[in-house]
C-alpha positions as CSV (number, residue, x, y, z in Angstrom):
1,X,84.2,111.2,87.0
2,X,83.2,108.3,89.6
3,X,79.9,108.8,90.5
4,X,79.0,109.5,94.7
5,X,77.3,106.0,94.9
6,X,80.5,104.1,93.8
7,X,82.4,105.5,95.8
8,X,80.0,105.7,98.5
9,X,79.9,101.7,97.8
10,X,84.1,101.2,98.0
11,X,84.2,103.4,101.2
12,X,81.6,101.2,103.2
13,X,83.6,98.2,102.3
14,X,87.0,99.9,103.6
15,X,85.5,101.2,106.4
16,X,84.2,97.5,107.4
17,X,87.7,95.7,106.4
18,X,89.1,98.5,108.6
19,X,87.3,98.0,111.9
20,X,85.9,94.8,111.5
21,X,88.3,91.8,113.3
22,X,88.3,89.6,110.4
23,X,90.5,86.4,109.4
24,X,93.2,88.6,107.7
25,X,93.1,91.6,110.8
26,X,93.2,89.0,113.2
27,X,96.0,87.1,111.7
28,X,98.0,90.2,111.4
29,X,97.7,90.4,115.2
30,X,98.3,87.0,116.0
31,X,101.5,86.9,114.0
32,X,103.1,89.9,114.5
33,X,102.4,89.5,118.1
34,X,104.1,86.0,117.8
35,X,107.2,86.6,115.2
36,X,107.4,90.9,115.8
37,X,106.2,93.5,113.5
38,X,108.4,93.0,110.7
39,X,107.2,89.7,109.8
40,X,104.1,90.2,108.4
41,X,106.0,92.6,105.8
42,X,105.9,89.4,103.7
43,X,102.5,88.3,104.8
44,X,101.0,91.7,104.3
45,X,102.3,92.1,100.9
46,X,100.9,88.7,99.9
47,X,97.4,89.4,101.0
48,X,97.8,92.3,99.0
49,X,98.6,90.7,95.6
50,X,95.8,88.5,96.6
51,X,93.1,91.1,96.8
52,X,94.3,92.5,93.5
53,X,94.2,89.1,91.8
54,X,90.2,88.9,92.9
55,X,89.4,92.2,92.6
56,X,90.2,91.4,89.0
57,X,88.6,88.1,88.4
58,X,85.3,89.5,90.4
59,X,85.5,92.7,87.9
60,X,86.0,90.5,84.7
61,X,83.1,88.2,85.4
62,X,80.7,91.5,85.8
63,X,82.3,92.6,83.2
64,X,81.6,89.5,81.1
65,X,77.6,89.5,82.4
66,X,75.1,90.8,79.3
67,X,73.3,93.9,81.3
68,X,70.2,92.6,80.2
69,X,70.1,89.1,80.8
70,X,68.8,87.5,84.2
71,X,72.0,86.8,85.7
72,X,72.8,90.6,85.8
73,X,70.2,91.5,87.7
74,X,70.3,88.6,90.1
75,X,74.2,90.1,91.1
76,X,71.8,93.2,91.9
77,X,70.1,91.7,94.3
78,X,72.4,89.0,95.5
79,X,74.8,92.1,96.2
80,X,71.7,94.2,97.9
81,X,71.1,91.1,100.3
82,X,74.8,90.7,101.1
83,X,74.8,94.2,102.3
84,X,71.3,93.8,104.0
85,X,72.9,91.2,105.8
86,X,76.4,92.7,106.6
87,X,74.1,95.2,108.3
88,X,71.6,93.0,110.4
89,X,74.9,91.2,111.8
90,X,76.1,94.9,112.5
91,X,73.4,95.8,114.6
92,X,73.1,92.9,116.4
93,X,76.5,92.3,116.9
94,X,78.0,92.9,120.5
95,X,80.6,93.4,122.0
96,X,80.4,90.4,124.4
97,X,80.2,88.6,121.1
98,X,83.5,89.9,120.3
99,X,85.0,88.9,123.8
100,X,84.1,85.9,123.7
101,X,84.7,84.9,119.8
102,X,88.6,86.2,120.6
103,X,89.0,84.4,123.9
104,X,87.4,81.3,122.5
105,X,90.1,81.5,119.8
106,X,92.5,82.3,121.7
107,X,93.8,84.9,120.7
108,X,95.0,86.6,123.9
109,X,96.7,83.5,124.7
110,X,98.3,83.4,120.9
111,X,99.4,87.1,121.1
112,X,101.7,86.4,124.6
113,X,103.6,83.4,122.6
114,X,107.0,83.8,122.0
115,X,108.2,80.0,121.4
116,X,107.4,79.5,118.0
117,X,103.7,77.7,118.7
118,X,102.6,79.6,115.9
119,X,103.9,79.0,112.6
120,X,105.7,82.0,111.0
121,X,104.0,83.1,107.9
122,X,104.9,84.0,104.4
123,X,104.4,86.2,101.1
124,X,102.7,82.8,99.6
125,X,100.5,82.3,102.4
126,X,98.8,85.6,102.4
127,X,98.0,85.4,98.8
128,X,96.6,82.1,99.3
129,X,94.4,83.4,102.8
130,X,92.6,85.6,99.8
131,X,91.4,82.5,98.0
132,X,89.9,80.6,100.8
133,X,87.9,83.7,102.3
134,X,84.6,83.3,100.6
135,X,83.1,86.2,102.3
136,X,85.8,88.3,100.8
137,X,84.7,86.9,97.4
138,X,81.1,88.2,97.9
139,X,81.7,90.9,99.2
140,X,84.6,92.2,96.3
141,X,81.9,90.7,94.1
142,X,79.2,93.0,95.1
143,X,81.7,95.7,95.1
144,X,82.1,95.3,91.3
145,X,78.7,94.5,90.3
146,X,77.1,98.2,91.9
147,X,80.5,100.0,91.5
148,X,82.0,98.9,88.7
149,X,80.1,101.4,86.4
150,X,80.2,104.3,88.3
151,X,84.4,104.0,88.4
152,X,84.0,103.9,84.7
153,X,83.4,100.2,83.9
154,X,86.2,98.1,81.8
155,X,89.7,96.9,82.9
156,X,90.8,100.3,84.1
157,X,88.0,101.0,86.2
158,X,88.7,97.6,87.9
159,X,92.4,98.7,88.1
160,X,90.9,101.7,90.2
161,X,88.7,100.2,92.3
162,X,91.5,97.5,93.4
163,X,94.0,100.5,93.9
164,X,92.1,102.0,96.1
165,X,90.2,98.9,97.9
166,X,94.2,97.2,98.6
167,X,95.3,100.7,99.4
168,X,93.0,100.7,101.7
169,X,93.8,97.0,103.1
170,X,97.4,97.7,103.4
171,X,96.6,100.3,105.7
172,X,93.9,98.3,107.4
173,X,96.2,95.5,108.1
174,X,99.0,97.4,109.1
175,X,96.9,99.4,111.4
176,X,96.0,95.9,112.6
177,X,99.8,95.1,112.7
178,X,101.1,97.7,114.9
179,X,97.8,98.6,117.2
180,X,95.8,95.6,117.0
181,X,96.0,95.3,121.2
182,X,93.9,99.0,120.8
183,X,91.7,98.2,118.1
184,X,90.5,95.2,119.7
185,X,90.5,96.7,122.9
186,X,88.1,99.2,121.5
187,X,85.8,96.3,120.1
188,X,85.8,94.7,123.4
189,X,84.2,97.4,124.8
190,X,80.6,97.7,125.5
191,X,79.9,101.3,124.6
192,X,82.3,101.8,122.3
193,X,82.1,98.8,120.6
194,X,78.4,99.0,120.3
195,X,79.1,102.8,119.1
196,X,81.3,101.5,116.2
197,X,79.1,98.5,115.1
198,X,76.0,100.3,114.7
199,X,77.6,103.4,112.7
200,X,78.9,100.7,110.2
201,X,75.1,99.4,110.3
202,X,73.5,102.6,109.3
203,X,76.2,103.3,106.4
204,X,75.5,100.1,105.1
205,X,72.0,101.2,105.3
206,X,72.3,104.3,103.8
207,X,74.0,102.4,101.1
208,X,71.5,100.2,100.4
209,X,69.0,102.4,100.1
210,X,70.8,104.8,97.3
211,X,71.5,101.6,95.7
212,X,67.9,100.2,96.0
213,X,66.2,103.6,94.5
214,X,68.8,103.3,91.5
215,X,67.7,99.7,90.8
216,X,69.4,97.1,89.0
């Protein structure tokens, strides 16, 4: 049975690859806004072999840490300090901040091209995009190190917390796909925005604090 806090732990980090307009959501927009919907079939299903291959090295080098040893408990607190941090950023981010992060990339500008100016992308590109994120690294590596065990532990417990973490990526990214104009419209705005930022905050914080009175 996967225990309340696992789960509680996988959720927060869907929720955040959900909402959150990072490199893969905004690419997804960018593209398909570029090239049409169907491209990123190709590009979505790389990024999702991606995830899977480092969900799986993440869970093997947990699995591979001696419980008891110093390293294990410095993934504890490495992985309590990521969150801490995902959720300071959450409260203070803005949506201003979001405005003016897009326009500076240009991403309006990008989504109204239709001659070519952005490269059209592939199934080997989005596996690779996984590689190069180093937040996604820390992040799926804090996943495994406080979830890991409640899923079950071993390779099949991996196997189910990658099914459901690039289940919920495809969805994310196709969400991002075909109504990234609304989702970032959302983000853009100042109440709303700021309503959706600081829920994320406080379940991150909720999280952290069943995962700081469980201890390492």
């Amino acid at each position: 049975m996967v225990e309340t806090e696992a789960l509680l732990t996988v959720l927060a980090v869907l929720a955040l690859g959900l909402v959150t307009p990072g490199p893969n959501n905004v690419t997804c927009v960018v593209h398909a806004g570029v090239h049409g919907r169907r491209a990123n079939v190709r590009l979505i299903a790389g990024m999702a072999v991606g995830f899977v291959v480092v969900h799986l090295v993440c869970g093997l080098l947990v699995e591979q840490v001696d419980e008891d040893g110093a390293f294990w408990g410095f993934l504890h607190w490495f992985g309590l300090l990521f969150l801490a941090l995902i959720a300071v950023r959450l409260f203070t981010l803005t949506p201003a901040d979001v405005r003016a992060a897009m326009d500076g990339q240009g991403l309006d500008a990008l989504v109204r091209l239709r001659d070519g100016g952005v490269p059209r992308l592939g199934f080997t590109t989005g596996v690779l995009m996984q590689f190069v994120n180093g937040k996604e690294w820390a992040l799926v590596l804090t996943v495994m190190r406080l979830a890991l065990e409640g899923f079950g532990g071993g390779l099949l417990g991996i196997a189910f917390i990658a099914a459901v973490t690039t289940s919920g990526g495809l969805i994310a990214m196709s969400l991002w796909t075909f109504g990234g104009g609304r989702l970032t419209g959302v983000l853009r705005r100042d109440t709303a925005g700021r309503r959706v930022f600081v829920g994320l905050g406080l379940l991150v914080v909720l999280l952290l604090l069943a995962l700081g009175l469980r201890g390492p």
